[in-house]
C-alpha positions as CSV (number, residue, x, y, z in Angstrom):
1,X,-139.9,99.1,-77.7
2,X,-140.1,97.8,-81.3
3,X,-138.3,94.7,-82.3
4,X,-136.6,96.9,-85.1
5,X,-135.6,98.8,-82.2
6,X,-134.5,95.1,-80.0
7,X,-132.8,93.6,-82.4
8,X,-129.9,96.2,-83.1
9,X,-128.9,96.6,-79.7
10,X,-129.1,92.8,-79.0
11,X,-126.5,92.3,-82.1
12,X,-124.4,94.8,-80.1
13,X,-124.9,93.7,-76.6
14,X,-123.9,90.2,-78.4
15,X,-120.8,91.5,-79.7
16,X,-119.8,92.4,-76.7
17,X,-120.7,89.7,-75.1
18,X,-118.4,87.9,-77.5
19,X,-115.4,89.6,-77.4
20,X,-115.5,89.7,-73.7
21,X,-115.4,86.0,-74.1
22,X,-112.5,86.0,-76.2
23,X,-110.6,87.9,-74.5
24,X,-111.1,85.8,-71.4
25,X,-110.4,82.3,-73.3
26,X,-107.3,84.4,-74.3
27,X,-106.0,85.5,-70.7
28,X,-107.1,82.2,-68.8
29,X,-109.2,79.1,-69.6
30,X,-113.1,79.8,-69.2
31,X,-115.2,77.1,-67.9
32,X,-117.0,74.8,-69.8
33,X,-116.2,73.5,-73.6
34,X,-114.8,76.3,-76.2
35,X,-118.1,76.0,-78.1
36,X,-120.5,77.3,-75.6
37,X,-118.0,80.5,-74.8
38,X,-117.3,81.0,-78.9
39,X,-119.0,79.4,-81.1
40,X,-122.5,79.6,-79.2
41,X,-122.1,83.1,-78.8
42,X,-121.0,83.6,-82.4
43,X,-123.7,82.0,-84.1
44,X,-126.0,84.1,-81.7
45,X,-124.1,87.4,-83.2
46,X,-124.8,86.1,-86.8
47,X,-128.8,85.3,-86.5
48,X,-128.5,89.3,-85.1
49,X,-127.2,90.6,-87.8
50,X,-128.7,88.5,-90.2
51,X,-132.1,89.6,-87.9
52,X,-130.9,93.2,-88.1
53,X,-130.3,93.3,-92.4
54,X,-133.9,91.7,-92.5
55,X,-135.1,94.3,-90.9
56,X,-133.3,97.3,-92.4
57,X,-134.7,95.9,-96.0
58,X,-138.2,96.0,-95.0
59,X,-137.7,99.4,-93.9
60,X,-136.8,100.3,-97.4
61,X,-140.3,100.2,-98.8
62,X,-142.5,102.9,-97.8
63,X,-145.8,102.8,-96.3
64,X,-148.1,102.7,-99.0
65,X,-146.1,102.5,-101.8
66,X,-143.3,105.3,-103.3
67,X,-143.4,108.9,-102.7
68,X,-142.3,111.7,-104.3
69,X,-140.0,114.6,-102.4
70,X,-141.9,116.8,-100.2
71,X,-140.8,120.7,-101.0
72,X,-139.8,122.7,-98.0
73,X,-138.0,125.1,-97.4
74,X,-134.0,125.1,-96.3
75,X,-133.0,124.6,-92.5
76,X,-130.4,127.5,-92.5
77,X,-129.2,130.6,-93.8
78,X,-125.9,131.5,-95.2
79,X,-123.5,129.1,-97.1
80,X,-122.9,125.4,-96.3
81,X,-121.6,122.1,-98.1
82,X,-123.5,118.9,-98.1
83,X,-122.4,115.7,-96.8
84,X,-123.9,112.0,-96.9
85,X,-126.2,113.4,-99.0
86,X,-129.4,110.9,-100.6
87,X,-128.8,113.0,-104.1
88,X,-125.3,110.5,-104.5
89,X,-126.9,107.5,-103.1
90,X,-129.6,105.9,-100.9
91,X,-129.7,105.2,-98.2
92,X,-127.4,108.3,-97.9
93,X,-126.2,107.0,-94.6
94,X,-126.0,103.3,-95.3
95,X,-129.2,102.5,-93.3
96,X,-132.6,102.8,-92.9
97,X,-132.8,103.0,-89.3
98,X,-134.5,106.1,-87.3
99,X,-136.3,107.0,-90.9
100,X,-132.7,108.8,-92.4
101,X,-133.0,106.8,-96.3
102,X,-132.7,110.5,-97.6
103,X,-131.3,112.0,-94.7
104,X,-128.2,114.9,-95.7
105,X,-125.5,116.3,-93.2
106,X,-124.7,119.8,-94.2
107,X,-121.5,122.0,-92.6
108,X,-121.4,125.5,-93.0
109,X,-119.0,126.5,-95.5
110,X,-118.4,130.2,-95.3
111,X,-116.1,131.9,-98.1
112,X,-113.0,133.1,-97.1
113,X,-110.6,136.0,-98.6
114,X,-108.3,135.0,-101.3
115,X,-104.9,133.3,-99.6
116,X,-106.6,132.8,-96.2
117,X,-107.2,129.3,-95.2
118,X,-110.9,128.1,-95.5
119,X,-112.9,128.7,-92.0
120,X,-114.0,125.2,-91.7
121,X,-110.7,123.1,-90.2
122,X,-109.8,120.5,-92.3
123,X,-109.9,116.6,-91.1
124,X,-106.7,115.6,-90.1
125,X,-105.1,111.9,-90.2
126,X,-103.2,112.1,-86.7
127,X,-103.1,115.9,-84.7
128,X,-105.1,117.6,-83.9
129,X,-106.9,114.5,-82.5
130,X,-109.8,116.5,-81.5
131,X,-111.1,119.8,-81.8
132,X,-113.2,122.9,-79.1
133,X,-116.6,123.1,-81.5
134,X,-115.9,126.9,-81.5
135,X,-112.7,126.2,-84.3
136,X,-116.5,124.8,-86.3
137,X,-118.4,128.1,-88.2
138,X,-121.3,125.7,-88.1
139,X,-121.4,125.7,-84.2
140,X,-124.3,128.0,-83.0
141,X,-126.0,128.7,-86.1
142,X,-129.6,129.2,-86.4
143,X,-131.7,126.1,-87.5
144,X,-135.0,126.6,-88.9
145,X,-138.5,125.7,-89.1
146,X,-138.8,124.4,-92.8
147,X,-142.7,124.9,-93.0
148,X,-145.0,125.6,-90.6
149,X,-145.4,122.9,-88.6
150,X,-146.1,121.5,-85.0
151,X,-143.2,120.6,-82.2
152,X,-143.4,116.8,-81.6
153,X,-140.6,116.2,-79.4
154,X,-137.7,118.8,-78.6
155,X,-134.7,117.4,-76.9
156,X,-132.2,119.1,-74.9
157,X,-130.0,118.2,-72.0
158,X,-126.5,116.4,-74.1
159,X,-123.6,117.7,-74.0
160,X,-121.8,118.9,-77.4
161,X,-118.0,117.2,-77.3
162,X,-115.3,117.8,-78.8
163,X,-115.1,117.2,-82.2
164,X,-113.4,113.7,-83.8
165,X,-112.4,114.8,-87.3
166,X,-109.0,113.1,-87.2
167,X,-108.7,109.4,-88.3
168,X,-107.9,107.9,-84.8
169,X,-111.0,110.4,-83.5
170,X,-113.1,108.9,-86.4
171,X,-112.4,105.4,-85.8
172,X,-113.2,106.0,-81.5
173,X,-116.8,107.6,-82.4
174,X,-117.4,104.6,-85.3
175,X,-116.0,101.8,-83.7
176,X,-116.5,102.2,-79.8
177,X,-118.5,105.7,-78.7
178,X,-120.9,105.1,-81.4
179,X,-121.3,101.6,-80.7
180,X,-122.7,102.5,-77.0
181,X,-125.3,105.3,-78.2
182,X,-126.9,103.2,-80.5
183,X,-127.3,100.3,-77.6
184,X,-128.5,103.5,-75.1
185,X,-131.2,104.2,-77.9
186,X,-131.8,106.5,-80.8
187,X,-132.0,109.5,-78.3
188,X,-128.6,109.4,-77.5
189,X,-127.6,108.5,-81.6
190,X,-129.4,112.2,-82.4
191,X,-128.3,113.6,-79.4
192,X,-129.9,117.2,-78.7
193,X,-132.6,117.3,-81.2
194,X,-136.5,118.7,-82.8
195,X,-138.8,116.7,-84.3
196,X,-141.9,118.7,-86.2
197,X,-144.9,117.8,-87.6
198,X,-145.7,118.7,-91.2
199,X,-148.7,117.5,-92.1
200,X,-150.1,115.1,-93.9
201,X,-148.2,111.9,-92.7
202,X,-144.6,113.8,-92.9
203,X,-142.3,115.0,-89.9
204,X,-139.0,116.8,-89.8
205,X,-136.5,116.0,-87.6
206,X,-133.3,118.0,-86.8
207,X,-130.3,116.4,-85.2
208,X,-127.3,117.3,-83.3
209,X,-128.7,120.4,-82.0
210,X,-126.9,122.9,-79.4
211,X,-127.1,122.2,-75.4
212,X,-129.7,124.4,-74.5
213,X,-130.2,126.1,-77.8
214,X,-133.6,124.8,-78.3
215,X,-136.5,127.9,-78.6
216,X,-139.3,125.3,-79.0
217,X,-141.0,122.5,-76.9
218,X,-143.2,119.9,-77.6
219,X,-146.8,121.2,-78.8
220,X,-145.5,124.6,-79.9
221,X,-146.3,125.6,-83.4
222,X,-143.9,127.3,-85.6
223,X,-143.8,129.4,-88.8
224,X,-141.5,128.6,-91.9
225,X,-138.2,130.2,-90.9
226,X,-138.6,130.8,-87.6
227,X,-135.7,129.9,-85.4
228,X,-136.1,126.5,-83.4
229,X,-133.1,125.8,-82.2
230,X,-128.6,126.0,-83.0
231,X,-126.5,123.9,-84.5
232,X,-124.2,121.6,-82.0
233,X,-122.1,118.4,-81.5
234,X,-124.2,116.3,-79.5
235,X,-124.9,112.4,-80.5
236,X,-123.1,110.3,-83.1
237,X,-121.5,113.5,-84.9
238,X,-118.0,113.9,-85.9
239,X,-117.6,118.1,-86.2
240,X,-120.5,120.6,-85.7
241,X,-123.1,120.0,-88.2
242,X,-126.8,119.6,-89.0
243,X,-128.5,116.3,-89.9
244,X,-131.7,116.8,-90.9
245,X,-134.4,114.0,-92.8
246,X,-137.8,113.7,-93.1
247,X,-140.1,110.8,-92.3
248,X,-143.6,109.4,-92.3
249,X,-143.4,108.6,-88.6
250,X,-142.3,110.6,-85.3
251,X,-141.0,107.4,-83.6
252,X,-137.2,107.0,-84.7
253,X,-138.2,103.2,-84.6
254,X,-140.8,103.0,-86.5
255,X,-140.2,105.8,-88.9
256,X,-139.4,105.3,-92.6
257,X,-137.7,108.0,-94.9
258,X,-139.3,110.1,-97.0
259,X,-137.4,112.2,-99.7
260,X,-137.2,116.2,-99.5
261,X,-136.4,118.9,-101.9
262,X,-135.5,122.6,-100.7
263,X,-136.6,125.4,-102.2
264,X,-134.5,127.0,-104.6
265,X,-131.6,124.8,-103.5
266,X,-132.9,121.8,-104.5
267,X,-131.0,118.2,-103.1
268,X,-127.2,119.4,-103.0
269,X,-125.0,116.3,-103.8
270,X,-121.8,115.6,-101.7
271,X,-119.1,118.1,-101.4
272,X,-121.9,120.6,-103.3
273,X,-122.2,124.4,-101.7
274,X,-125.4,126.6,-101.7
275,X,-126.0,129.7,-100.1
276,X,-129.2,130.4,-98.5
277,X,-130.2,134.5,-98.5
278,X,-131.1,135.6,-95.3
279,X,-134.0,137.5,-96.9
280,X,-135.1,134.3,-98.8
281,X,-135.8,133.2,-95.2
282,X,-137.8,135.9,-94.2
283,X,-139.8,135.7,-97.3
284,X,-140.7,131.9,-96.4
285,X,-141.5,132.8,-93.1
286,X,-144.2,135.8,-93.8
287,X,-145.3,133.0,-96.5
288,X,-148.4,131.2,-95.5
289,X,-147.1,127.9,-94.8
290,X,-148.2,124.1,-96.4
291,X,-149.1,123.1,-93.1
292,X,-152.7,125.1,-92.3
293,X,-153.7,126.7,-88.8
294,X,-150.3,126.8,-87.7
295,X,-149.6,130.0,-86.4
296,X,-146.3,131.6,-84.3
297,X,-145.4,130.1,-81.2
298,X,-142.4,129.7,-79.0
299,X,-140.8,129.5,-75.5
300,X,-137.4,129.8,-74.7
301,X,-135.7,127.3,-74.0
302,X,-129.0,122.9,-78.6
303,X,-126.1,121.9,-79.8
304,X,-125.1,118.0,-80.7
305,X,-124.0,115.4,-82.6
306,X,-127.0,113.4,-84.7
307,X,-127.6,109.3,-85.4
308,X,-125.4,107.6,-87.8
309,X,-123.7,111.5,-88.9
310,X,-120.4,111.8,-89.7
């Protein structure tokens, strides 16, 4: 494991360390002088995070210098609304980590008759604290290939939860269920999720993905616009939805962003929708792809909630 990768999770297993210690200087007297159960273990929470911010900055600078936004093709069909999205600001998430400096969240957005209430639920501040991912139009759609490419790594296996778009739901997946992915490792911060290969030093990866929705495995290839896997609620996701980035490494750890620009969508900015033709995709996919020698392949084989997503 990398020490970008160490360092995190020590901050957090340090937090907790700490407030455990609190709390126990608070219910009964703990052994030993109040410096070594506070202030020890607070100043070790400090060189963390100052460890951790370090670290984050370095992973700002690409690899050999700036580059510019690799053109592929669009990850879905149909019309959705972007979220967290690198066109309003980078990092778009607030961190480098896993590679996601231009990483977008997009929700599927579909239009609605005139009077009828839109078919996305909205977020709530108190009830319905949580939400079945079926009330989601985003849950189960079809994610796809956006060039032709090569399966890294497909992940299946999490379960999609319920969803935490109310405040108190929020604050639980930021403050405490989030907290314990990201010391588990960025696996369980993606949840169910794809990761393909390019070409030339670039790889996509799709998070969040559908329990046992995936169509791919590792060392398949795949054509632009071919179906990998289905949008889900698994890993660090508040409501069914799709994070997707690109980066120049397949390691989560090691991987820094890279920016992206869809075909005839372009980088849609927060609260922005775009609709996606369903022949458009079809076009892409009879298209010979960017990536050479890839050619169609696929096994049967989810749905999630992806690192850092809201």
């Amino acid at each position: 494991m990398s020490v970008r990768a160490v360092v995190p999770v020590a901050m957090r297993l340090s937090w907790m360390v700490l407030f455990a210690l609190m709390i126990g200087e608070f219910v009964t007297d703990l052994p030993g002088p109040g410096w070594a159960t506070t202030f020890l273990p607070a100043m070790t929470v400090l060189a963390l995070m100052v460890a951790t911010m370090a670290l984050q900055a370095r992973a700002a600078a690409p690899r050999g210098g700036p580059r510019p936004p690799v053109e592929v093709d669009p990850p879905v069909t149909g019309r959705w609304s972007a979220l967290n999205s690198p066109a309003d600001k980078v990092p778009s998430h607030g961190t480098h980590v896993y590679g996601q400096t231009y990483a977008i969240d997009i929700v599927a957005d579909p239009e609605t008759a005139e009077g009828e209430p839109p078919a996305r639920p909205a977020f709530r501040r108190l009830w319905p604290l949580f939400r079945r991912n079926h009330a989601f139009p985003a849950f189960g759609a079809p994610l796809l290939a956006v060039a032709d490419a090569t399966v890294v790594r497909a992940s299946d296996g999490l379960r999609d939860h319920l969803s935490r778009n109310s405040l108190l739901g929020l604050i639980y997946l930021m403050l405490i269920e989030g907290n314990v992915r990201s010391i588990a490792g960025a696996h369980r911060v993606i949840g169910n999720h794809v990761i393909l290969d390019l070409g030339d030093g670039t790889y996509a990866v799709y998070a969040h993905a559908q329990r046992g929705s995936l169509r791919v495995k590792a060392g398949d290839t795949v054509r632009a616009g071919q179906q990998i896997a289905r949008c889900g609620n698994s890993g660090n996701s508040s409501e069914p939805h799709l994070h997707v980035h690109l980066m120049d490494s397949p390691d989560l750890d090691d991987a820094r962003g890279v920016p992206f620009t869809w075909r005839g969508v372009g980088v849609p900015a927060n609260g922005e929708t775009f609709t996606v033709d369903e022949a458009e995709a079809r076009v892409a996919k009879a298209r010979p792809g960017d990536v050479g020698g890839a050619g169609e392949q696929a096994a049967p084989a989810r749905p999630g909630d992806v690192g850092g997503a809201g």
